[in-house]
VOVOTI-949464 format. One record per residue (C-alpha): residue in one letter; x, y, z. Coordinates in steps of 0.25 Angstrom, whole numbers, plus 5000, padded with zeros to 4 digits. Layout:
// VOVOTI-949464
AXYZ...
This chain:
// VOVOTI-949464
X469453115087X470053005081X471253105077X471353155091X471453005097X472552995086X473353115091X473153085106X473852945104X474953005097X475153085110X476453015117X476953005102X476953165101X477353195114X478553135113X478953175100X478653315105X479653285115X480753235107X480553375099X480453445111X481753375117X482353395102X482153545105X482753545118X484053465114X484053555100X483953675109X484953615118X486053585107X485953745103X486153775118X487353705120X487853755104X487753885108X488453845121X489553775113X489653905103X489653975116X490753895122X491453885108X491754035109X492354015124X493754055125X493754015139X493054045153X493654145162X493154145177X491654085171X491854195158X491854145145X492854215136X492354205122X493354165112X493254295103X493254375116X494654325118X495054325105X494754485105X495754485115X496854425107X496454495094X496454635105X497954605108X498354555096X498054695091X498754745103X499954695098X499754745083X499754875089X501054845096X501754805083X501554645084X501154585072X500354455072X500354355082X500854205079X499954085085X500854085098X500954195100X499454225100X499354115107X500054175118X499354295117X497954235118X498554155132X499054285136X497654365134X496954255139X497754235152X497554405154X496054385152X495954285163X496754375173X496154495169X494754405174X495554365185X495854515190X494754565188X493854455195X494854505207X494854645204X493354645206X493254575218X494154665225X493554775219X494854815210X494454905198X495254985186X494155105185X494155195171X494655305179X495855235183X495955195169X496055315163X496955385174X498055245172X498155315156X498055445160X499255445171X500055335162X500855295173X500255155177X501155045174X499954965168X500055045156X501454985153X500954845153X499854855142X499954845127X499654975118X499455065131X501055035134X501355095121X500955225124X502055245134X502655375134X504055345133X504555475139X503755475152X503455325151X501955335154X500755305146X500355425138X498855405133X499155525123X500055435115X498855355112X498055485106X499355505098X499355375092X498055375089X498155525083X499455465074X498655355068X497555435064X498455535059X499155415050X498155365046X497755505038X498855545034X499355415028X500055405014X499855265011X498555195014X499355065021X499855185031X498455235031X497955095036X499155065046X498955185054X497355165054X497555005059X498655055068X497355155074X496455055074X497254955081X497655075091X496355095093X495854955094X497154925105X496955035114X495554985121X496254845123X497354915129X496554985138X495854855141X496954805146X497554895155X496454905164X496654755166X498054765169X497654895178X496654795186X497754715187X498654825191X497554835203X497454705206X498954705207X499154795215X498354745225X499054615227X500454695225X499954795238X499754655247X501254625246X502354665255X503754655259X504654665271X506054655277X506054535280X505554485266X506354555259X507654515267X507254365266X507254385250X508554465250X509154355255X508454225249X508854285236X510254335239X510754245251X511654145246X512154015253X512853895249X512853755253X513353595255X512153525249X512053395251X511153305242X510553175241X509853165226X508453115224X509053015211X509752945223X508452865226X507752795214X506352825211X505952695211X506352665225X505352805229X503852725233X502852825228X501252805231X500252855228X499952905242X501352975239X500853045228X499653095234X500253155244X501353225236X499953275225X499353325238X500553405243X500853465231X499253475225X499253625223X500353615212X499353525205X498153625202X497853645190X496753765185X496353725173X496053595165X497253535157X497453415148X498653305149X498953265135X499853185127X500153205112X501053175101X501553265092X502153235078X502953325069X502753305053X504053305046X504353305030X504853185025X506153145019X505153145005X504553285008X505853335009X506553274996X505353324989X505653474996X507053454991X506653444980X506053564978X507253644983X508253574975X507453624962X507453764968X508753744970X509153704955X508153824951X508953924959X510253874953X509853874939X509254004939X508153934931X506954004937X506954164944X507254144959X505754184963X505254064954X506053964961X505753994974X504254014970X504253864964X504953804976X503953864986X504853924993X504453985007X505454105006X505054204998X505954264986X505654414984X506854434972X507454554982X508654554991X508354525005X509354555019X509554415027X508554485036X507654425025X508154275023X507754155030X508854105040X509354005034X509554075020X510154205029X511254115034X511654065020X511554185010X512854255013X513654115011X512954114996X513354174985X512554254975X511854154965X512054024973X510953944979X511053864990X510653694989X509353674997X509753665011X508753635022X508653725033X508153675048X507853805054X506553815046X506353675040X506553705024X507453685012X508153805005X508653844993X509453974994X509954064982X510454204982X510354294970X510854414975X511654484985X511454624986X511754754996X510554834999X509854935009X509054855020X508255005020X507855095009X507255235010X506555264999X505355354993X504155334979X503355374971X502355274965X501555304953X500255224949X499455224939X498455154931X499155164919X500755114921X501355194909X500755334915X501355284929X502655234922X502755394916X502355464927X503555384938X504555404928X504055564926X504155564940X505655474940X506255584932X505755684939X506255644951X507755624944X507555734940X507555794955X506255824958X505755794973X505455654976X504155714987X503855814978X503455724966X502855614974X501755714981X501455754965X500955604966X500455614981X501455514986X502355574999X503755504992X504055485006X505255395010X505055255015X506055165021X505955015018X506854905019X507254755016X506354695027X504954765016X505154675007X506054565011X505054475018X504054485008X503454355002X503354384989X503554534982X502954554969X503554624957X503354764962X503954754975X505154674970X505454794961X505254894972X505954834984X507154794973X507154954969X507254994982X508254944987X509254944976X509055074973X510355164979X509955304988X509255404982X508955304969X507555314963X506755234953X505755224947X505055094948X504255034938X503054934946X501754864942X500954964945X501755084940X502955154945X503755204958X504855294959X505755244971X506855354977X507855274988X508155374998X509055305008X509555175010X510055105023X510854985028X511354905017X511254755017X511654615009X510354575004X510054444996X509154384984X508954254989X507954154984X507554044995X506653924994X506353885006X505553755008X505053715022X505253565024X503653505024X502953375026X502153335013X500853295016X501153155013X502253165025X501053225034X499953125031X501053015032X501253085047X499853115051X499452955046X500452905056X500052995069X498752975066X498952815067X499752845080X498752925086X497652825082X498452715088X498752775100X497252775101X497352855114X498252945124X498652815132X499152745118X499952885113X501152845119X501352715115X500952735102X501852865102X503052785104X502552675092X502452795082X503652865088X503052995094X503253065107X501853085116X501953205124X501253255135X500753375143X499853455149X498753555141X498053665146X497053745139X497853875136X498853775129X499153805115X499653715109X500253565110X501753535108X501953665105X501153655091X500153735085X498753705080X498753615092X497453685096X496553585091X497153455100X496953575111X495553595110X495453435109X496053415122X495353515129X494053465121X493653345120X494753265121X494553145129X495853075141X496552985133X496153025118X496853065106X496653165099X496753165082X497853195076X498153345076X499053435066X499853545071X500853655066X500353635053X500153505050X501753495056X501553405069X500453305072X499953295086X498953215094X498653235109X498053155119X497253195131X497853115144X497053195154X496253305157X496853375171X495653475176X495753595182X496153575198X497053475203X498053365195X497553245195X498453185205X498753055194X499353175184X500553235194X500853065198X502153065193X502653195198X502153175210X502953045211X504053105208X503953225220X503653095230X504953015225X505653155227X505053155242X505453025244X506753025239X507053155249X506553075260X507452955258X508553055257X508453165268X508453025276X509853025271X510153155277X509453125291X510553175301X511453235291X511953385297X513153395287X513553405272X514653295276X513353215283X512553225272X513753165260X513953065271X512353045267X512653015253X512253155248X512953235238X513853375242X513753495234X514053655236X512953735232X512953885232X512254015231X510953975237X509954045238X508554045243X507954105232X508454005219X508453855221X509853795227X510753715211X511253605215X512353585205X512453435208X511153395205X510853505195X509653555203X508953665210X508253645222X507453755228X507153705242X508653705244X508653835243X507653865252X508253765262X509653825261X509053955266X508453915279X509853855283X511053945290X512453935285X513153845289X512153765293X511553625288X510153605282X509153555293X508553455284X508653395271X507953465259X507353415248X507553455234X507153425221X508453335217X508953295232X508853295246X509853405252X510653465265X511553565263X512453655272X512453805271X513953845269X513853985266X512754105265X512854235260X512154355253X512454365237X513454455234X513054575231X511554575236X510954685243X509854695253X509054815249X507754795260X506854895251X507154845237X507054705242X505754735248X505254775235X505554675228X504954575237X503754625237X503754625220X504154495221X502954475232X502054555222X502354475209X502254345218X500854385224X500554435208X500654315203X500154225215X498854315214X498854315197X498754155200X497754145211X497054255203X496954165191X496454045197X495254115201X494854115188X494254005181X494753985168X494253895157X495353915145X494653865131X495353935120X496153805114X494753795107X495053915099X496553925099
């Protein structure tokens, strides 16, 4: 009992450590949830219309057209270009959404049946616009002919088995498989741009034109008239003699408020960019290196190949001829000057930032292109292969037919064509194929030899020979002029005390101007790739859209391979909706001052029904012709467009006087209409007029409705955290 009375006073004691393990439990349980959230929210590409798009989901996508593109013939894509591709596929997927969130609410559909029949019949112009179902076009009848798909796919197989090489074998089963892989993509595809078609169509159906239209286009675009302008420049009044308020500025937000919606979140920022350059030391030591290259290649004391091997050079010496095709620019456009043996002093060349050392050992003429046919024979033991090729060499002196003796060894003998471009922009070329290519093209038409190689022999015929070219044995050490790492940590020490002085975005500037850098600003968006137009900028990116902070810093970031130093700071975050009035201040003033000036100067106008009134008035006289409605009135003068001159020349007669002042961009205007006429050599067709106003309408609707379209969708844009 006693026990009992113990454990009944330890009560409250347990109940609450119960409770802390329970609460434990809960938080634990808690922490996995939201982990699994943020795994979850790690793999989210972005959010279309309350969809997440999980980041291997789009990356399927680009991998799908990247493949697309292989089939097409494009090889791989650099990071821009990718970049753009995964903005292009992107951008599609969200229309694509768009279309078919509208499609489906006025009951639009692309059904299998009409699928089928839009292959089938091969007329439909949709078949034109996507990839890999555009290249089975029928040249002859210009439509889509789905037979040509079942030939290809019957050639492939068909190359695949009766391949003589096992390289062959493999390219015609990759070019299969990629066909294959292609074609449901492709076909993926057209049914969006077929609902699309639809959709189209629809819109295009609710446009219309008429006489009366087409007449008033005619002639906005081909009436002429010319004028006595008379002009009274805003830069006449000083700015600093305009009042501007606050209440000024409202009212001019308020008018002008729809132009300042923005869809989508953005960031103002403000960084520094700094480029690391190679000092006056890292270049004396490169020199260095050149000028022994240099003394190397004079001497003659070490083969070519060493000397460029030990001086690192980044152009690659093969010890064959190459055509200038081969050569970099700046050694093209010095090879012919020099003569056989000479090397040129190193010399630096800006185009591509590096030091040289030229020298040209030979100068010969030789085919660009030789035809040619072989027989290889291998063996384990090179003295029975060395017996047999040159059995088989004497035969063939002797007379015997080329194809006959190469079946005996199961080889075809057939001819191949190969030129410079094989070998010349090789990296490095070992022994074997040095001996080959050097063969091949010395050889004269009809020639044979046979050819001693590692691992045995081939017997090379030259068949035939074509275009003959100067080609050259040039060696090259080329050097690109680099920062040490003493020169980049030297760098990186003192931006990194700048940025830490600077402490936040508010002392950037100032500290900027202490240290000698430029602070640059602008505005960033999600879908933006990059900053200052540098790669591996992804990284600031993802901080600003982030975690970053108004007013903070962030570290300091290498870009382009360690070549520029950057730091960005995050001024303000501008949400999705309308700018914040304090944001569009000074370009607002500006439109106020305008106003105001054109007020103060139409006064000057008040009465003035004459070109000679208005010089009386102060302005200025010029003779402006060939206005038309359509392009904005050039004022020579003032070296200007102005647009709502145009429009106000129009809606006065000739001869006649403007009934009121108009206000330009530059100036305050009135003018006289001196002459009007149709440009010469315009015709009024009604019909053909007719049709193309309603395109014009068309394209106009087209985009107006693409635009609305989109902003019914709600996007959230996350892929700076994975690109």
């Amino acid at each position: 009992m006693a026990a009992i009375g113990k454990i009944r006073s330890w009560g409250p004691v347990l109940i609450t450590i119960l409770a802390i393990a329970l609460l434990g439990f809960i938080a634990e349980t808690a922490f996995e949830t939201l982990g699994k959230k943020k795994m979850m929210d790690s793999r989210t590409a972005g959010i279309v219309d309350g969809e997440k798009v999980d980041i291997q989901d789009f990356n399927k996508q680009v991998e799908e057209y990247q493949q697309i593109l292989k089939l097409q013939g494009q090889g791989d894509l650099n990071e821009d270009a990718l970049s753009s591709l995964r903005d292009y596929l992107w951008n599609n997927y969200i229309r694509n959404k768009a279309i078919e969130k509208e499609a489906a609410e006025l009951g639009l559909t692309v059904t299998d049946e009409e699928f089928k029949q839009v292959l089938t019949d091969g007329t439909h112009p949709s078949l034109r616009q996507v990839p890999v179902i555009n290249q089975f076009i029928n040249q002859q009848t210009g439509l889509f002919d789905y037979t040509q798909v079942n030939s290809v796919r019957d050639y492939l197989k068909q190359a695949a088995q009766q391949a003589e090489t096992a390289e062959a074998r493999q390219q015609a089963i990759e070019q299969s498989e990629l066909l294959e892989y292609c074609w449901p993509v492709a076909e993926r595809m057209l049914r969006q741009q077929l609902l699309l078609d639809k959709y189209q169509a629809l819109l295009a159906g609710c446009v219309a034109s008429n006489p009366v239209s087409a007449q008033a286009a005619f002639n906005n675009a081909n009436v002429e008239s010319n004028i006595l302008l008379a002009s009274l420049p805003y830069s006449a009044i000083n700015d600093n003699d305009i009042e501007v308020t606050d209440a000024d500025i409202k009212a001019k937000y308020d008018e002008n408020k729809s132009a300042y919606k923005t869809y989508q979140e953005t960031r103002d920022i403000q960084y520094v960019t700094f480029q690391v350059l190679p000092s006056q030391a890292d270049r004396d030591k490169l020199m260095e290196t050149m000028n022994e290259a240099y003394a190397s290649f004079r001497q003659d004391s070490l083969p070519a190949a060493d000397v460029v091997r030990a001086a690192q050079s980044q152009t690659a010496y093969l010890g064959l001829p190459v055509t200038r095709a081969a050569l970099n620019a700046d050694v093209a456009s010095r090879i012919d000057s020099m003569a056989v043996g000479q090397t040129l002093q190193p010399y630096e060349n800006a185009g591509d930032n590096t030091f040289n050392v030229v020298k040209l050992l030979s100068k010969v003429q030789a085919p660009d292109s030789v035809e040619y046919r072989s027989i290889a024979v291998m063996g384990a033991d090179p003295a029975v292969s060395e017996k047999t090729a040159d059995s088989i060499y004497q035969a063939l002196k002797a007379g015997a037919v080329f194809d006959s003796i190469a079946k005996n060894y199961r080889q075809t003998g057939a001819k191949n064509w190969v030129t410079s471009a094989n070998y010349q922009n090789f990296q490095n070329m070992d022994l074997d194929n040095r001996q080959f290519f050097t063969t091949l093209f010395s050889l004269g038409q009809g020639e044979m030899k046979n050819l001693k190689l590692t691992q045995g022999n081939v017997i090379i015929q030259v068949t035939n020979r074509r275009a003959m070219v100067t080609k050259y044995d040039v060696a090259v050490v080329k050097r690109t002029i680099n920062f040490s790492s003493d020169t980049h940590t030297e760098a990186y020490n003192r931006f990194s005390q700048f940025v830490s002085e600077s402490g936040n975005v508010a002392g950037l500037k100032e500290k900027a101007a202490e240290y000698g850098y430029t602070v640059l600003d602008r505005e960033l968006t999600p879908a933006d790739h990059n900053i200052a137009g540098l790669h591996r900028t992804s990284e600031a990116i993802r901080w600003i859209f982030g975690t970053a902070q108004e007013g903070e810093l962030s570290e300091v970031m290498r870009c382009e391979n360690d070549n520029y130093l950057l730091v960005v700071g995050l001024e303000k975050i501008n949400p999705e909706g309308y700018a914040d009035i304090s944001s569009k201040t000074e370009e607002l003033k500006q439109m106020v001052v305008r106003d105001k000036k054109f007020e103060q100067l139409a006064q000057k106008f008040n009465g003035v029904t004459s070109i000679d009134a208005a010089k009386a008035a102060g302005a200025q006289i010029d003779t402006v012709k060939m206005i038309t409605f359509n392009a904005p009135a050039s004022i020579r003068s003032l070296g200007t467009s102005e647009p709502a001159l145009s429009g106000a020349v129009a809606g006065v007669e000739k001869g006649q006087f403007s009934k009121a002042p108009v206000k330009g961009q530059q100036a305050a205007y009135v003018f006289q209409v001196t002459d009007r006429q149709t440009r010469e050599g315009a015709h009024y067709d009604a019909k053909a007029q007719e049709d193309m106003l309603r395109q014009q309408a068309i394209r106009q609707v087209m985009s107006i409705a693409n635009q609305d379209l989109l902003r019914t969708i709600k996007v959230d844009d996350f892929r700076y955290n994975f690109f």
